[in-house]
C-alpha angles and dihedrals in degrees: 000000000000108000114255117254123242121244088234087053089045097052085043083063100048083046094058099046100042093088090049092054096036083052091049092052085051094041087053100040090053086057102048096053090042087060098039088052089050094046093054103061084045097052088047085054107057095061137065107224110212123180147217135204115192153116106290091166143028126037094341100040085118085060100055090040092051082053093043093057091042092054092047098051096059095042086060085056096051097049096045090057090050103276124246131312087357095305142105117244112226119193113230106185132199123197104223079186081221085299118132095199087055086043091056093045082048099057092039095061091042088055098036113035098014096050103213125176103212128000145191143218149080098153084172118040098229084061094057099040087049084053095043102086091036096061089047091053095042089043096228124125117253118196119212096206092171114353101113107194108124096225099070093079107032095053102154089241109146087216106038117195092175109091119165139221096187143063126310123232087222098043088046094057096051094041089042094053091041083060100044098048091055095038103042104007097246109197098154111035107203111206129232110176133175107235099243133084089279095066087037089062093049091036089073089030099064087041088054094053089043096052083043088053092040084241120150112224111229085214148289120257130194126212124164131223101267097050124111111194127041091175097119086041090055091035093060089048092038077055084050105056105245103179085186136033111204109193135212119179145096126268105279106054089027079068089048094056099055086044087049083047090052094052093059102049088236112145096189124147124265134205127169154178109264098264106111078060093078100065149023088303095155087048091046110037095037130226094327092059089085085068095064105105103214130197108233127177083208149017130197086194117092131011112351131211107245080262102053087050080057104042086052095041091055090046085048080052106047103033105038098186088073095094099150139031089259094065088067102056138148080050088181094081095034078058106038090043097055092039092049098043098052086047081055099056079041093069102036088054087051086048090054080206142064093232111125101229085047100055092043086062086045088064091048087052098047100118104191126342106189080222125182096264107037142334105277120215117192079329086185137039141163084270099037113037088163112090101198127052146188097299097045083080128102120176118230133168132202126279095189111305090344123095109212136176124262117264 
């Protein structure tokens, strides 16, 4: 039998082979972290980080959700066809919560710490215009896919980094009062804004179209989001004589205007902006609700385009809860958000770089895109930076939770 070996000799052989082990564990350590260093940079730099700044919670939170899955679908697309520049493009979101000073924090880290490349947003328009001047500093498009102010847009920057895929302020009024006027006979337009930039926008707007028409406004009101009766606002243009309301709010105080309007026993028409689109407007606003014309870029509901059969097949695929059109209102940010980001991954791959200026050029350089909602042709330039226009609009309402078009 082998001799035992002593506790002190053993001790004495722990003792000597201690270093080497101690030296391998170094040794391996060092060469963990050295290949973990150099996989970093590697794994950043296989993606395209693109952003988006929304609401992701509160009273829009449909909205931002609607963009989200737009975003995502074609993402998938993209991917799936080999990205873009040889890599693949990943989504990183913010939630601004409808607050312009979050939204600007927002931007700034996607931009700053993110590093994307491009990024999307401006549910509110008080958001967008707070992140405007912020994406033209900092040279990095920045994509409007729902915020309607038209000075978002048209900024006055003499290098303009904000491009749209969405509707215009300017463009809706006068498309909302050219409806009105062959669908209900509008001679006297009657005024309901909500008291922030965005009515503001749509306040000269509407006055703009009705000079245009000849037309005498029978005045503009003001509410704000937390109010719960408009009934003195709607009495003094009922007074008036307002033969038409045309409405522009979110969700929540839109519902309260047609409640308002119940209350008072007043059947008037009403046309609005696309906001109540963004929410639970029928829930919220009551039966009358259904009666609220609404100006829309897209619609789910009816006959689709090949594309449009695609583009809901592959929602149906990827988010099975959607299991009706009207889990995939409001349509129009489902819409604005795939188009603009696969004119996105069109003009970075113009661009042949990630570099903002660059990429900005590469907008300016798209030819055609066979999009969802139309077939766009050279939908920016230096003068337009807004792809869709006035006749790119078709007005819908709400059956239930479904938004249809008229007609």
């Amino acid at each position: 039998m082998a001799k035992p070996t002593s506790i002190p000799q053993a001790r004495n052989q722990v003792g000597a082979t201690a270093p080497v082990r101690s030296f391998a564990r170094r040794v391996a350590a060092a060469t963990l972290g050295a290949a973990l260093l150099m996989a970093a940079p590697l794994r950043a730099e296989d993606t395209i980080k693109v952003g988006l700044v929304a609401a992701l919670s509160g009273q829009s939170a449909k909205s931002g959700e609607a963009v989200t899955r737009g975003l995502e679908v074609a993402i998938g697309e993209i991917n799936a066809a080999g990205g873009v520049l040889g890599k693949k493009i990943e989504l990183v979101r913010r939630d601004d919560e409808s607050n312009p000073a979050k939204g600007v924090l927002a931007a700034r880290e996607l931009v700053q710490k993110e590093k994307v490349v491009a990024f999307f947003g401006g549910i509110d328009t008080p958001v967008s215009l707070a992140i405007v001047p912020f994406a033209n500093q900092a040279k990095v498009p920045f994509i409007s896919v729902w915020a309607a102010g038209t000075g978002i847009t048209r900024n006055g920057a003499a290098e303009n980094y904000v491009f749209r895929v969405s509707a215009v302020d300017q463009l809706v009024d006068g498309a909302m009062l050219d409806y009105a006027i062959k669908k209900y006979k509008t001679a006297k337009p009657g005024l309901m804004l909500i008291n922030n930039p965005w009515g503001e926008s749509n306040e000269k707007g509407l006055k703009d179209a009705s000079e245009a028409h000849k037309l005498t406004l029978a005045g503009a009101e003001k509410f704000d989001n937390a109010d719960v009766d408009m009934v003195p606002q709607l009495t003094r243009l009922k007074d008036a004589g307002a033969d038409t309301i045309f409405l522009v709010a979110n969700v929540q105080p839109a519902a309260q205007v047609v409640k308002s309007l119940d209350r008072m026993g007043w059947n008037v028409p009403v046309v609005s902006h696309w906001g109540p689109a963004g929410g639970r407007f029928t829930e919220l606003g009551g039966p009358s609700a259904e009666k609220v014309d609404m100006v829309q870029t897209f619609s789910f509901s009816g006959k689709l385009s090949p594309k449009g059969e695609a583009v809901l097949a592959a929602l149906k695929s990827k988010y099975p809860q959607i299991s009706s059109l009207a889990d995939v209102t409001p349509a129009v940010g489902i819409a604005n958000a795939y188009d603009a980001m696969h004119m996105v991954a069109l003009a970075i791959a113009k661009a042949g770089t990630t570099d903002g200026p660059a990429v900005r050029k590469g907008f300016y350089d798209i030819g055609s895109y066979d999009g969802l909602i139309k077939r766009y042709n050279k939908p920016f330039s230096p003068e337009n930076q807004d792809a869709l226009g006035k006749d790119d609009y078709i007005f819908t309402h709400f059956q239930g939770a479904e938004i249809v078009p008229v007609n």
